[in-house]
C-alpha positions in Angstrom: -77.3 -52.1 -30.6 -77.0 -48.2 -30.3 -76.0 -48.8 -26.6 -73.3 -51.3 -28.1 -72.0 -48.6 -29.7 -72.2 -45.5 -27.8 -68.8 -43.5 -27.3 -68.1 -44.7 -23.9 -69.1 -48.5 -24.6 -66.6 -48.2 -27.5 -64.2 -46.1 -25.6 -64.3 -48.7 -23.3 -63.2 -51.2 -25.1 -60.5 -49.8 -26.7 -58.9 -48.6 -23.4 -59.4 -52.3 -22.3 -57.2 -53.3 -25.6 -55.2 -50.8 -25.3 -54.0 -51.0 -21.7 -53.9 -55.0 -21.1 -50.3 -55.0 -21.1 -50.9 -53.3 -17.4 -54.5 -54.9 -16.0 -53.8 -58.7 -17.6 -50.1 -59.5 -15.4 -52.6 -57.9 -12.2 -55.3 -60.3 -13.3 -53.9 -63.3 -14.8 -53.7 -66.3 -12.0 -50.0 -66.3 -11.9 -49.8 -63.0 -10.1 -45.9 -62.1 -11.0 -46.7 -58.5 -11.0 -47.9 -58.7 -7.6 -45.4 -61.1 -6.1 -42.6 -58.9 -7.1 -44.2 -55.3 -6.2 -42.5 -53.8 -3.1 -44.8 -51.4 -2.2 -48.8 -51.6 -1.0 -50.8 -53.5 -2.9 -53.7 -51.5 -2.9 -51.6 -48.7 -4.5 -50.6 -51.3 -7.1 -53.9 -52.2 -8.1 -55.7 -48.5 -7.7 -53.2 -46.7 -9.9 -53.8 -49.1 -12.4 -57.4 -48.8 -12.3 -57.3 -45.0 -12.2 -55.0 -45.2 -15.3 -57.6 -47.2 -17.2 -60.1 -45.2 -16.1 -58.6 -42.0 -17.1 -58.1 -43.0 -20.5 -61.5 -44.1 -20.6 -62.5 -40.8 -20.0 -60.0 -39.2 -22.5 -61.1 -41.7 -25.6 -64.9 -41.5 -24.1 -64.8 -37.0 -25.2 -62.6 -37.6 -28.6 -65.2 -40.1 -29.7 -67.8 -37.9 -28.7 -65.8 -35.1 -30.7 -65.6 -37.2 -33.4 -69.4 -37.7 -33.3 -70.1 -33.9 -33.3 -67.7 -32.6 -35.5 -67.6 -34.7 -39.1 -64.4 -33.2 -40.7 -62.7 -34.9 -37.5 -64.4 -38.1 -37.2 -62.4 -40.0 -40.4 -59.0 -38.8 -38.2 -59.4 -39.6 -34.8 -60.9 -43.0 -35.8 -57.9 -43.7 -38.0 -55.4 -42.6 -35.0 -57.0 -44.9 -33.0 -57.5 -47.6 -35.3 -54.2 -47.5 -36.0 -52.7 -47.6 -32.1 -54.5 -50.7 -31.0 -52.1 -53.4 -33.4 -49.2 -51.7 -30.8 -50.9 -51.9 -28.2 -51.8 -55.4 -28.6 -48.7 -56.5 -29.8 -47.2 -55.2 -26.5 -49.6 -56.8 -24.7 -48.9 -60.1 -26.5 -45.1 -60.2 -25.9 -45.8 -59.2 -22.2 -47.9 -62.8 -22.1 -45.7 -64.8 -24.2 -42.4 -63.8 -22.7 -40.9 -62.7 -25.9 -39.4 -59.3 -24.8 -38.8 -57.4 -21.4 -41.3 -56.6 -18.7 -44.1 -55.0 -18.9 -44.2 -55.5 -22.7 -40.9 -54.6 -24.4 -41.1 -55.3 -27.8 -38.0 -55.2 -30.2 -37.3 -52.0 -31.7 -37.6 -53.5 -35.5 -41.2 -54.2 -34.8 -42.2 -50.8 -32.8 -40.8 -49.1 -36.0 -42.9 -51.5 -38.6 -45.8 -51.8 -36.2 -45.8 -48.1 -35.8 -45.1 -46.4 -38.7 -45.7 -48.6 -41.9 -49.7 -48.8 -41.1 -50.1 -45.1 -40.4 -47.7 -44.2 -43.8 -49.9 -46.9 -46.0 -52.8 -45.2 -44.8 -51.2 -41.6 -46.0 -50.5 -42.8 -49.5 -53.4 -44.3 -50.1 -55.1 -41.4 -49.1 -53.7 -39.5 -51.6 -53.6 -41.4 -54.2 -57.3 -43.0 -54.2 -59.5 -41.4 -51.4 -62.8 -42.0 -52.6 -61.8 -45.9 -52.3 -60.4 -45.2 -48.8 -63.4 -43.3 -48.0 -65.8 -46.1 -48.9 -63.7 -49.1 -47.2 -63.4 -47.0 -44.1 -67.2 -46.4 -44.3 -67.6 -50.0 -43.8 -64.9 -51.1 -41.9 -65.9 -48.3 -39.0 -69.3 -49.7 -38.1 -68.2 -52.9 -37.8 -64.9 -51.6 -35.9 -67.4 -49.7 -33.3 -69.5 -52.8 -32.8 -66.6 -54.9 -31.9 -65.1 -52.6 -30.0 -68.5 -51.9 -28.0 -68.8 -55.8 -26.9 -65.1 -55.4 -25.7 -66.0 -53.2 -23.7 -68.3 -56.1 -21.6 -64.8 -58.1 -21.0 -63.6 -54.6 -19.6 -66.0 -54.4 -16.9 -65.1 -58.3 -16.2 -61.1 -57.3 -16.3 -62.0 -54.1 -13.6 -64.8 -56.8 -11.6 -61.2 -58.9 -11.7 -59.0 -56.4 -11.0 -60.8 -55.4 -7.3 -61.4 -59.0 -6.2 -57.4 -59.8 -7.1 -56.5 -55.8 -5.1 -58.7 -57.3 -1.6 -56.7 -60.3 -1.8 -53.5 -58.1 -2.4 -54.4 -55.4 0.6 -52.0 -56.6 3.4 -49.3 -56.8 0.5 -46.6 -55.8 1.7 -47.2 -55.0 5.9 -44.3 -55.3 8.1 -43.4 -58.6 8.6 -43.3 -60.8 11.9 -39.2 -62.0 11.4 -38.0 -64.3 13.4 -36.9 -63.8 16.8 -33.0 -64.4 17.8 -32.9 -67.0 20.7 -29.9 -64.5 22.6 -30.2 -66.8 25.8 -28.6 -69.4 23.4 -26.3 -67.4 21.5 -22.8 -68.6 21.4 -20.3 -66.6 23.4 -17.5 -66.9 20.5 -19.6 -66.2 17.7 -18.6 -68.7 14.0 -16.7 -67.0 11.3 -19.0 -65.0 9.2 -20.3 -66.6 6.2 -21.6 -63.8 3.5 -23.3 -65.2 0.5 -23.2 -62.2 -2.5 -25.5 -62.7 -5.2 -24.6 -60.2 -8.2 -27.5 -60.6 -10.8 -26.6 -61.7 -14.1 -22.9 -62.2 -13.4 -20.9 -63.7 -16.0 -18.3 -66.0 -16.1 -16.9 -65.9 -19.3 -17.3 -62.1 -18.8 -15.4 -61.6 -15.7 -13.0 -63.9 -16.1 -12.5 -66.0 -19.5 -13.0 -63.3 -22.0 -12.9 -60.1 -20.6 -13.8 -56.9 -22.8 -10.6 -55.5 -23.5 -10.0 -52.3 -21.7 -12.3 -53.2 -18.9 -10.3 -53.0 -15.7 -12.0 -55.7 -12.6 -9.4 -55.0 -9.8 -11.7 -56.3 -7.1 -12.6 -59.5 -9.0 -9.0 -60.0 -10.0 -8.0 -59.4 -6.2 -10.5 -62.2 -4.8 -9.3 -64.6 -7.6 -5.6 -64.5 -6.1 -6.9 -66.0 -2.7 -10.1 -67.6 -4.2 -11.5 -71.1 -5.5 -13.1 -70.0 -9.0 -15.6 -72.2 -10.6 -14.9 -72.2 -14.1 -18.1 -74.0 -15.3 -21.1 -73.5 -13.2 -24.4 -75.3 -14.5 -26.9 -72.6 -14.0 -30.3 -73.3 -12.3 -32.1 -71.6 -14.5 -32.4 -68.4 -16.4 -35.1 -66.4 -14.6 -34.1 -64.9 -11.0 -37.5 -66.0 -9.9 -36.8 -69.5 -10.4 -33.2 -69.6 -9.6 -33.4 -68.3 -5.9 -36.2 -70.7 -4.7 -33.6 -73.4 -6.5 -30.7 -71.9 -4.6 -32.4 -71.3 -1.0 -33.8 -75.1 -1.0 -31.2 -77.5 -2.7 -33.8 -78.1 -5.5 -34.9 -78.3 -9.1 -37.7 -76.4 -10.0 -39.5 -74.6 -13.2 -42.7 -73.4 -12.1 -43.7 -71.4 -8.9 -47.8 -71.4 -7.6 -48.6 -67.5 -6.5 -51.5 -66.2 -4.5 -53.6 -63.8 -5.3 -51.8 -61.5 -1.7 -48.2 -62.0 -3.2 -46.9 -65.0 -1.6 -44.6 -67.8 -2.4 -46.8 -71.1 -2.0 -45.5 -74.1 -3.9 -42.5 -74.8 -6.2 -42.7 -77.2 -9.0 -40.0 -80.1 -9.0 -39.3 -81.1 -13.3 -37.9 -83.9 -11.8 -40.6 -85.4 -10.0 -42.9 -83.5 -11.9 -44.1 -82.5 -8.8 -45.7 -79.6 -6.8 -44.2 -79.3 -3.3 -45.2 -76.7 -0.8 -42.8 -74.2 -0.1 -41.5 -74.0 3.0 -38.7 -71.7 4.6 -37.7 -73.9 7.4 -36.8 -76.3 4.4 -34.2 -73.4 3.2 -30.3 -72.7 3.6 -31.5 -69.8 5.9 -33.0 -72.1 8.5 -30.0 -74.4 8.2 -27.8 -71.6 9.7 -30.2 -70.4 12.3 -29.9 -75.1 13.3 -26.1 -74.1 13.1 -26.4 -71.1 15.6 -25.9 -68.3 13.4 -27.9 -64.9 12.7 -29.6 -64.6 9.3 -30.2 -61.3 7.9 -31.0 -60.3 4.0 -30.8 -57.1 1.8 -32.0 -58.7 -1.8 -33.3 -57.3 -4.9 -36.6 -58.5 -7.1 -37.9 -61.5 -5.2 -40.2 -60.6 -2.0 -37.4 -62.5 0.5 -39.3 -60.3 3.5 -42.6 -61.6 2.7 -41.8 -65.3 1.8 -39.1 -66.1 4.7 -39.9 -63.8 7.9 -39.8 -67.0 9.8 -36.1 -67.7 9.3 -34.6 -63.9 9.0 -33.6 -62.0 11.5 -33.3 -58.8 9.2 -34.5 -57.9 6.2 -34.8 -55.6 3.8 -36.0 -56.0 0.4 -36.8 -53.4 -3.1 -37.9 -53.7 -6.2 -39.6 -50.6 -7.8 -37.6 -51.1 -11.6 -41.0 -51.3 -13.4 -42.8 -48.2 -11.7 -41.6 -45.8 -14.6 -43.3 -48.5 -17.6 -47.0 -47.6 -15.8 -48.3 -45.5 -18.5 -51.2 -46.3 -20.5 -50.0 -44.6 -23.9 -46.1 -44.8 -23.4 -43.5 -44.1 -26.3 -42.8 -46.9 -28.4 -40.6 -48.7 -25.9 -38.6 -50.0 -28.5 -37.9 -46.7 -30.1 -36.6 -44.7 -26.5 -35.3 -46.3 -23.4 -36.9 -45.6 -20.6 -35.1 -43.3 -18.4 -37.6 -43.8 -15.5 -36.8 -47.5 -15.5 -33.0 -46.1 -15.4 -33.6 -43.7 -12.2 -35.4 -46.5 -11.2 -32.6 -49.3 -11.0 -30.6 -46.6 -9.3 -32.3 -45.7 -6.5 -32.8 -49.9 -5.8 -29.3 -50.3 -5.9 -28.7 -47.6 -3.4 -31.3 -48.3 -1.1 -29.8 -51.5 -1.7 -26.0 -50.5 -0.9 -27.3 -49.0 2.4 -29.3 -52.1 3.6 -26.4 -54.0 3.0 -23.8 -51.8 4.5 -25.8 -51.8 7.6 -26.1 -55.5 8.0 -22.3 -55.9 7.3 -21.5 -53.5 9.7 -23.9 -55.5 12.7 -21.9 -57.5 14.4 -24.6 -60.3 15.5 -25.4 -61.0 11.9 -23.2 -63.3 10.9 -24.9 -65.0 8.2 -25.6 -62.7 5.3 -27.1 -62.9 1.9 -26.5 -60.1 -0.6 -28.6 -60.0 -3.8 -27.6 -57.1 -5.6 -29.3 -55.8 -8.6 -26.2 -55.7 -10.7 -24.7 -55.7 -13.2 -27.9 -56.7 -14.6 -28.9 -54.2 -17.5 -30.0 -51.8 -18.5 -27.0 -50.2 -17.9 -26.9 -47.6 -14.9 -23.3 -46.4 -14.7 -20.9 -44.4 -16.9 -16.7 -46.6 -16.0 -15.4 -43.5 -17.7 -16.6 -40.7 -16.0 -17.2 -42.8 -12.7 -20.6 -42.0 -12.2 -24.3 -43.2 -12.1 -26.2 -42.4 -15.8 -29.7 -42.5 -17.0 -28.3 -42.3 -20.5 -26.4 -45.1 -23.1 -24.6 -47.2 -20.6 -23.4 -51.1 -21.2 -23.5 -54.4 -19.0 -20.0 -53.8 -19.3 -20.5 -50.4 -17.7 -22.3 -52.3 -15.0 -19.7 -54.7 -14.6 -17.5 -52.0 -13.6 -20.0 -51.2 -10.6 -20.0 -54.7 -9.4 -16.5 -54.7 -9.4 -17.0 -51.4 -7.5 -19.3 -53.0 -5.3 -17.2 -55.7 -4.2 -14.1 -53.6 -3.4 -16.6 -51.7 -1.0 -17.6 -54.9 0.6 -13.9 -56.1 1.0 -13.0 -52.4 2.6 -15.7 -52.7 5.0 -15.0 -56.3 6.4 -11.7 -55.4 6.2 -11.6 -52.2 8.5 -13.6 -54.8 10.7 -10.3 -57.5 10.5 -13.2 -59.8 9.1 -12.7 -60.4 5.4 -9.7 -62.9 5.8 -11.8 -65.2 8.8 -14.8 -65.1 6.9 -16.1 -67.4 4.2 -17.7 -65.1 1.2 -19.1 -66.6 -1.6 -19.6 -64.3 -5.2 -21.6 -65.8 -7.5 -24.1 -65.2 -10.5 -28.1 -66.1 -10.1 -27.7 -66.7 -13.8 -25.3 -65.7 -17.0 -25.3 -62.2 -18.9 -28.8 -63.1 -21.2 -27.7 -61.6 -24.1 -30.6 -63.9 -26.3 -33.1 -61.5 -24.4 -31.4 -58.1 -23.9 -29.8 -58.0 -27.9 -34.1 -57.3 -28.4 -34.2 -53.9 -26.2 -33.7 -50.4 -26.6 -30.8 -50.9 -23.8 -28.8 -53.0 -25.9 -25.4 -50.9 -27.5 -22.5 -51.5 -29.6 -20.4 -52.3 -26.9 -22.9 -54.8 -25.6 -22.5 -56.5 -29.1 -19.2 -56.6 -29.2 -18.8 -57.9 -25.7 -21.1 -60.3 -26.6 -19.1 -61.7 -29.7 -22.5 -60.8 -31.4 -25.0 -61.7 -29.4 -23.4 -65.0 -28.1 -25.3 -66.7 -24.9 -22.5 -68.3 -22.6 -24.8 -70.0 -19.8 -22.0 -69.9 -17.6 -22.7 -67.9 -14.3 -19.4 -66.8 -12.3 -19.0 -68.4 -9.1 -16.3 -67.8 -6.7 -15.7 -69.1 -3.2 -13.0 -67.5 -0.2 -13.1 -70.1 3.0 -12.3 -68.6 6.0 -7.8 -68.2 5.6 -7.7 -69.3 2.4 -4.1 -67.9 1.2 -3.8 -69.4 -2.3 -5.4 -69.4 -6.0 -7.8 -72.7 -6.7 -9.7 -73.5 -9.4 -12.4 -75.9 -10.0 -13.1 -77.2 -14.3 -15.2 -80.3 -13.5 -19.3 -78.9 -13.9 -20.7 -77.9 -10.7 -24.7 -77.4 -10.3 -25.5 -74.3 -8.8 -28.4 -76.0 -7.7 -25.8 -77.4 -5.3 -25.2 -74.1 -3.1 -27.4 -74.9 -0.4 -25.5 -78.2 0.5 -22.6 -76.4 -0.3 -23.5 -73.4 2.4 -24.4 -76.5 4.8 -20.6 -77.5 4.3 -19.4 -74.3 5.2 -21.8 -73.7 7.9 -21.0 -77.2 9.5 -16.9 -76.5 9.2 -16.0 -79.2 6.6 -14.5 -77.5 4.0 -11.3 -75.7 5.9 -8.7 -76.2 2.5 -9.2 -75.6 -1.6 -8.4 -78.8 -1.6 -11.6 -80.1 0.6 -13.5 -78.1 -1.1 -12.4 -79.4 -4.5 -13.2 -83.4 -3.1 -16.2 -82.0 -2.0 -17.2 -80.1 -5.5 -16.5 -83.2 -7.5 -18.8 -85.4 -5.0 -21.7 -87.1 -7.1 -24.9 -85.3 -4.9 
């Protein structure tokens, strides 16, 4: 039992409690953390480990202090005590979904979880410390013995942790893409068809009720000579779901990982079944049937690694959640996370660049555009027309997108390409205000845009065929699921007018 007990067994486990909001996503069998990490996998997994281990060691000497030195061993046990109902409550709203990645938990409970325990503890202190004494007397024994068998589902978590990392090794490696056929290249290339994703776009923010003050030149601009879709019937509500749905034409609400990161079955609600998933069974081998170029620069899901056999080019990023690896962070819902901020920067202009570049090539002629905006936090400042790490709005990011989209319309037109292509502007999914009103990135403005906190489902979709001259608009519901055939129209010539495309919109599938 004394082994049980030893400083580094307990140590142990209370860095295994302590930072299972980081090894359990690594270890759990559906693997999101490692489908959606751009960089090596071994990094992934050894950073982690080395984290956990270095805390090990940290908590393994103030035990030991604690041992040696008895006016301190009633202190650092209470401090430590005291962290772990954080620490697991984070770890329990990373599992159930309840907050933000990695953990997020609302601000209200990081203040009650936080503070009320540790200011109970100080008043009872004072006013009856020989009772505290005693309880803690008996409750610290039993503590160290629990804590010292945790320590045994530690060394399974780490056993875990390097099995799931030598599955996860090639994460990442350049990718085989598919190879262009030149030989049968068309000599008059089809009008380019560019597909923008803007992540969490809003309808009824863009275009129905518009936060007064907010100026959307771009988006006003592309209405004039544009068929809008005024209620879209989203796909889902989580990205990860939502492109699969988009790319293949179907329902789904469940996706099967691998332990090395990649895409292997989708699951139909429908049918209520698994299907494989296959990318010549996407809208990206349709155009490459059709004789066009495919090429990608996407945010968040691994498009390089799941589709290589039907792109061209590709570029992908996602590094948003490389500032929450920390295992003793600040209260995330007391302090946004600046990291997270710089973070969602630099993706969006490593982002810009890939895009720019594939615009600009004039053999890709089939583009899709997955930009990580204006999904929050917020990362840009309308007013001072600049990038921020500090308070900043969706609304603030809706600015960018409308930003964004100006740039893209300058660039195909200095090419004499915007007017004969078809480009197609649309949300993944609606502005989520049920989830973002719980994190530290949420503002006054936010609430106000939001009408308190209202969830409209609606994404904005928005459609320019190739000429199109005039305003259109479409009321009757339209499933986004629907894009894929509605890509297939476009790649195949049919819809030429508003007016076809309206018929074609109101077309039972």
């Amino acid at each position: 039992m004394r082994s049980v007990t030893h400083p580094a067994s307990v140590a142990l486990g209370i860095a295994t409690l302590g930072s299972l909001f980081l090894t359990g996503p690594l270890v759990s069998s559906g693997h999101d953390d490692v489908y959606h990490f751009a960089g090596s996998g071994t990094s992934l997994f050894v950073h982690v480990a080395l984290e956990v281990c270095l805390l090990w060691l940290s908590l393994t000497g103030l035990l030991w202090l604690a041992a040696r030195v008895p006016r301190l061993f009633i202190p650092i046990w209470c401090a430590l005590l005291l962290s772990l109902p954080y620490f697991l409550l984070k770890s329990w709203a990373s599992f159930a979904g309840i907050g933000l990645p990695h953990g997020t938990i609302p601000h209200e409970v990081a203040l009650v979880v936080v503070l009320l325990p540790a200011l109970g503890l100080a008043i009872s202190t004072l006013l009856w410390r020989s009772q505290v004494s005693l309880i803690f007397g008996r409750v610290q024994p039993f503590a160290a013995t629990v804590l010292g068998f945790t320590s045994l589902f530690g060394l399974v978590l780490l056993a875990r942790m390097l099995d799931y990392g030598w599955q996860a090794r090639a994460l990442n490696a350049t990718p085989q893409l598919h190879q262009r056929n030149l030989a049968a290249t068309s000599l008059t290339p089809p009008p380019r068809v560019i597909w923008i994703l803007l992540d969490e776009l809003s309808f009824q923010q863009v275009y129905e009720q518009r936060f007064p003050g907010l100026s959307l030149p771009a988006f006003d601009r592309l209405a004039a000579k544009s068929t809008v879709f005024t209620h879209t019937i989203p796909a889902g509500n989580r990205t990860t779901l939502v492109i699969p749905s988009l790319m293949t034409g179907l329902p789904d609400d469940g996706l099967r990982i691998s332990g090395d990161g990649q895409l292997h079955a989708l699951h139909n609600p429908t049918t209520g079944a698994w299907q494989p998933f296959d990318p010549h069974q996407t809208i990206f081998q349709d155009a490459l049937d059709h004789g066009y170029s495919t090429a990608l620069a996407g945010w968040y899901n691994p498009y390089c690694r799941i589709l290589p056999q039907v792109l061209d080019r590709c570029f992908w990023t996602f590094n948003s959640t490389a500032a929450s690896w920390n295992p003793l962070p600040l209260p995330s819902g007391l302090l946004r996370n600046k990291g997270e901020a710089a973070t969602h920067i630099g993706d969006y202009q490593a982002l810009l660049a890939a895009g720019d570049a594939l615009l600009a090539d004039p053999s890709s002629n089939f583009i899709f555009l997955h930009m990580p905006i204006p999904h929050p936090g917020g990362i840009f400042d309308r007013r001072r027309q600049s990038f921020t790490t500090g308070r900043s709005s969706y609304i603030d990011n809706l600015a960018l997108a409308d930003q964004y989209l100006a740039h893209v319309r300058t660039l195909l037109e200095q090419r004499g390409q915007w007017d004969t292509s078809a480009i197609i502007v649309m949300g993944d999914h609606s502005w989520r205000t049920y989830m973002w009103a719980k994190s530290p990135d949420w503002t006054p403005e936010d609430q106000a845009a939001s009408h308190g906190r209202h969830f409209d489902d609606r994404p904005a979709y928005i459609v320019k065929l190739p000429h199109q001259q005039t305003p259109a608009h479409i009321d009757t519901p339209f499933a986004a699921v629907r894009t894929r055939a509605l890509l297939d129209a476009i790649l195949t010539n049919r819809l030429q007018t508003p007016a076809d495309l309206q018929a074609w919109a109101e077309q039972q599938p």
